[in-house]
C-alpha positions as CSV (number, residue, x, y, z in Angstrom):
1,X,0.0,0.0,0.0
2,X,1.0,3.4,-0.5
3,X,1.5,6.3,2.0
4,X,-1.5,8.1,1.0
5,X,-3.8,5.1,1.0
6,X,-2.2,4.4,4.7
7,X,-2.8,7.6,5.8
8,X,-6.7,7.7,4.8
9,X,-6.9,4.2,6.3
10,X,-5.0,5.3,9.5
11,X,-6.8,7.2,12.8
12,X,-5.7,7.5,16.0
13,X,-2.5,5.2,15.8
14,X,-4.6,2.6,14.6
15,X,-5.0,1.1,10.3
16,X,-8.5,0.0,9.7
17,X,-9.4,-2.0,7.0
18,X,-11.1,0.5,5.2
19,X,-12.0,4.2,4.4
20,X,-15.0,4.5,5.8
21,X,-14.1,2.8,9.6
22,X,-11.0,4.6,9.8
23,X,-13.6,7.6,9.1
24,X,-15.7,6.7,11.9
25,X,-12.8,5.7,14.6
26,X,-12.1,9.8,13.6
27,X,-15.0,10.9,14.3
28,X,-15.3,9.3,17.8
29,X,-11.7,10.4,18.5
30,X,-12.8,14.0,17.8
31,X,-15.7,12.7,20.7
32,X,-13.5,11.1,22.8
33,X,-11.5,14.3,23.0
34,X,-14.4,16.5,23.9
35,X,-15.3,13.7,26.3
36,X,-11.9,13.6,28.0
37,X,-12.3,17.2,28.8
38,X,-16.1,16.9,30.1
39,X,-15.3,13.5,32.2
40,X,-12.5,15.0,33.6
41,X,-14.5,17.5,35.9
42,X,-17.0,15.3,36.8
43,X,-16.7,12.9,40.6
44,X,-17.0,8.6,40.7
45,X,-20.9,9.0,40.9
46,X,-21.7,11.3,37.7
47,X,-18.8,9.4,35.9
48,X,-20.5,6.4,36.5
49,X,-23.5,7.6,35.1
50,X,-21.8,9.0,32.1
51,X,-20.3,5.8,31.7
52,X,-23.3,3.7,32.0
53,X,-25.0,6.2,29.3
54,X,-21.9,5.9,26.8
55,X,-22.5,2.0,26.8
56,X,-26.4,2.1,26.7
57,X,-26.2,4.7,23.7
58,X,-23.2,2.1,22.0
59,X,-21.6,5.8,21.4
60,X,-18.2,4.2,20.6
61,X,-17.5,1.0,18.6
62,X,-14.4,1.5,16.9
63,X,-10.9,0.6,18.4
64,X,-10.2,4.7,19.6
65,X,-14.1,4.6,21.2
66,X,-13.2,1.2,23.5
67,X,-10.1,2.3,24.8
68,X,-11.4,5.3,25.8
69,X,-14.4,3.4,27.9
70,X,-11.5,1.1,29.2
71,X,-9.7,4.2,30.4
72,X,-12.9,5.4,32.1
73,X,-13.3,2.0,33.6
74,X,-10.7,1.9,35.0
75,X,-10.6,5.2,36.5
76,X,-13.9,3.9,38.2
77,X,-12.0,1.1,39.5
78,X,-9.3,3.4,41.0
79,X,-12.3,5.5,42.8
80,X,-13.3,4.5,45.7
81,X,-16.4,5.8,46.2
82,X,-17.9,3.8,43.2
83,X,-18.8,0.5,44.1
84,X,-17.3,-2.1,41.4
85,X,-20.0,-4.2,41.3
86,X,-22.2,-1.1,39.3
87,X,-19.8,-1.0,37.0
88,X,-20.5,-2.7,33.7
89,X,-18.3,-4.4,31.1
90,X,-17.7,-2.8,27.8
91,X,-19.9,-5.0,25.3
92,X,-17.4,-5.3,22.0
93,X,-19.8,-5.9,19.0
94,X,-18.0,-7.6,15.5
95,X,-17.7,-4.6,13.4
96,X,-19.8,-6.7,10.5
97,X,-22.4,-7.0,13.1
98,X,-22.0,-3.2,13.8
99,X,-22.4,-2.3,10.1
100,X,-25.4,-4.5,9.7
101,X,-27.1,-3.1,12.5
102,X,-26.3,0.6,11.1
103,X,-27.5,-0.7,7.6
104,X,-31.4,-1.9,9.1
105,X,-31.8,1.3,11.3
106,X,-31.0,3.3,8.5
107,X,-32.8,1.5,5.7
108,X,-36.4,2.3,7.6
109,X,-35.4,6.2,7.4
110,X,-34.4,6.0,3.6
111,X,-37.6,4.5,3.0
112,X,-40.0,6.8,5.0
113,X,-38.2,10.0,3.5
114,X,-38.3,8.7,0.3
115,X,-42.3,7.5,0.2
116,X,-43.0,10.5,1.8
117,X,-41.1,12.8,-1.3
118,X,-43.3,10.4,-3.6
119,X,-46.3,11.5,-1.7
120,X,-45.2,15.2,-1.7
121,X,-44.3,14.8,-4.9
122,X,-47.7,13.9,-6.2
123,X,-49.4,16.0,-4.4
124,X,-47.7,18.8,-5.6
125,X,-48.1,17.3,-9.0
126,X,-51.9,17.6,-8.8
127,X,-52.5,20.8,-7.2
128,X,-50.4,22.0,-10.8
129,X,-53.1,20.4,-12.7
130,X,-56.0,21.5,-10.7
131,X,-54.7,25.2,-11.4
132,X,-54.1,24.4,-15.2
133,X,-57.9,22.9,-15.2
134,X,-59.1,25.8,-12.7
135,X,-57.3,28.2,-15.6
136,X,-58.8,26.7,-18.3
137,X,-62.4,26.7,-17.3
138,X,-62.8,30.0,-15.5
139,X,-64.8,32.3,-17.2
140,X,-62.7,35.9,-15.7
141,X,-59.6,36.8,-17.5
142,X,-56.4,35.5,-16.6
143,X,-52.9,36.2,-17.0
144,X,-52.6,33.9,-20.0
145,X,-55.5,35.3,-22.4
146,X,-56.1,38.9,-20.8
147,X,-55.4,40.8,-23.8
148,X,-58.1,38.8,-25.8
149,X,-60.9,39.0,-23.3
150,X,-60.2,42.7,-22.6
151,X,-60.3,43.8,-26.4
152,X,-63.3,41.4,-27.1
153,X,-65.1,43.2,-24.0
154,X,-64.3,46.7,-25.4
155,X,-65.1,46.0,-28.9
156,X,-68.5,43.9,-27.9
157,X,-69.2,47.9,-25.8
158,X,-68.4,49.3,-28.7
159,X,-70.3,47.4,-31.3
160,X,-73.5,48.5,-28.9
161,X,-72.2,51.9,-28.0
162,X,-72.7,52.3,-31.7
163,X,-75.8,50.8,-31.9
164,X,-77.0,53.3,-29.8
165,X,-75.7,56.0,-31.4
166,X,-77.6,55.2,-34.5
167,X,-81.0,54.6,-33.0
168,X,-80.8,57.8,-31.3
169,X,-79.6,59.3,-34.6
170,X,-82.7,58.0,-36.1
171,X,-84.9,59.0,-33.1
172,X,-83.7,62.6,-33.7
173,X,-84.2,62.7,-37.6
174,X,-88.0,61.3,-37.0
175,X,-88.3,64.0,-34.5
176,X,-86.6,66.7,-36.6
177,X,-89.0,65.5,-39.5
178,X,-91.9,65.7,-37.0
179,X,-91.2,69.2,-36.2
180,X,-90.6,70.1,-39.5
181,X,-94.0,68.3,-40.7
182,X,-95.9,70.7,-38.1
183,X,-94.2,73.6,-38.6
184,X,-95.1,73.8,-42.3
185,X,-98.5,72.3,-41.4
186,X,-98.7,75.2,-39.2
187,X,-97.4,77.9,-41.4
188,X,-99.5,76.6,-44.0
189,X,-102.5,77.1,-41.3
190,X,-101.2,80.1,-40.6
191,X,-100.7,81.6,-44.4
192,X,-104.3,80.3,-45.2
193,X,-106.6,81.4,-42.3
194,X,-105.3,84.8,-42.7
């Protein structure tokens, strides 16, 4: 192997097998050093309980994560004001074991995220239609044929603002011929009585 491929492989003075363990053992040294700091303040009672917690939560399960717990076992060991007996053994787990058990917890999450996107998904998907068939049908005007609606309005008003016009046109000329009938009807009354 070559340097570089040791060096990804390599974490916390220890080579793992592969990328993606030395990876991990990283990340749970960047936790164990956090830890270190935090565990360091705390007496045999509230370590204990921290301890207990680390093991129930199977925080650590690369090579970096046990010897720290093995460290903080023993340092409850050296205390004595914790009672041995309370303290529990480090359960190791084979790290196909720990991989398979990562791989079921996080298949059930994959799956509900990615049934739930479907459903989103269609949802979505069908209010678009609904507002394409709301569009279509809707008798107002709309963005997409505004212009059309608005100049067949205006020239419909005008077609019987026109129509208008001319009746009363016609009204006026029946009236003007009205007036003009009895006017000379009445001049001519007028010229003969006299």
């Amino acid at each position: 192997m070559s340097e570089v491929d040791d060096e990804k492989l390599t974490a916390a003075g220890f080579i793992f097998s592969n990328e993606v363990l030395a990876e991990k053992a990283k990340k749970e040294l960047n936790a164990v050093i956090y830890l270190r700091d935090e565990l360091s303040k705390m007496d045999g009672a509230h370590l204990l309980g921290a301890y207990k917690g680390l093991i129930d939560k199977e925080v650590f399960d690369t090579a970096e994560g046990y010897t720290f717990l093995k460290d903080v076992q023993r340092r409850l060991i050296d205390d004595d004001t914790v009672d041995n007996a309370e303290i529990p053994p480090i359960p190791v787990y084979d790290p196909s074991e720990v991989r398979r058990r990562q791989t079921q917890l996080e298949e059930p999450l994959w799956k509900r995220r990615f049934f739930t996107l479907i459903i989103v998904t269609i949802a979505l998907a069908a209010c678009v239609v609904f507002m394409f068939i709301l569009t279509a049908t809707q008798d107002s005007p709309n963005i997409l044929d505004y212009k059309e609606k608005l100049e067949n309005h205006y020239s419909e008003w005008d077609e019987s603002l026109t129509r208008r016009e001319e009746q009363v046109r016609k009204r006026e000329e029946k009236l003007l011929e009205k007036e003009n009938r009895s006017d000379s009807t009445e001049e001519g009354n007028a010229d003969g009585s006299e």
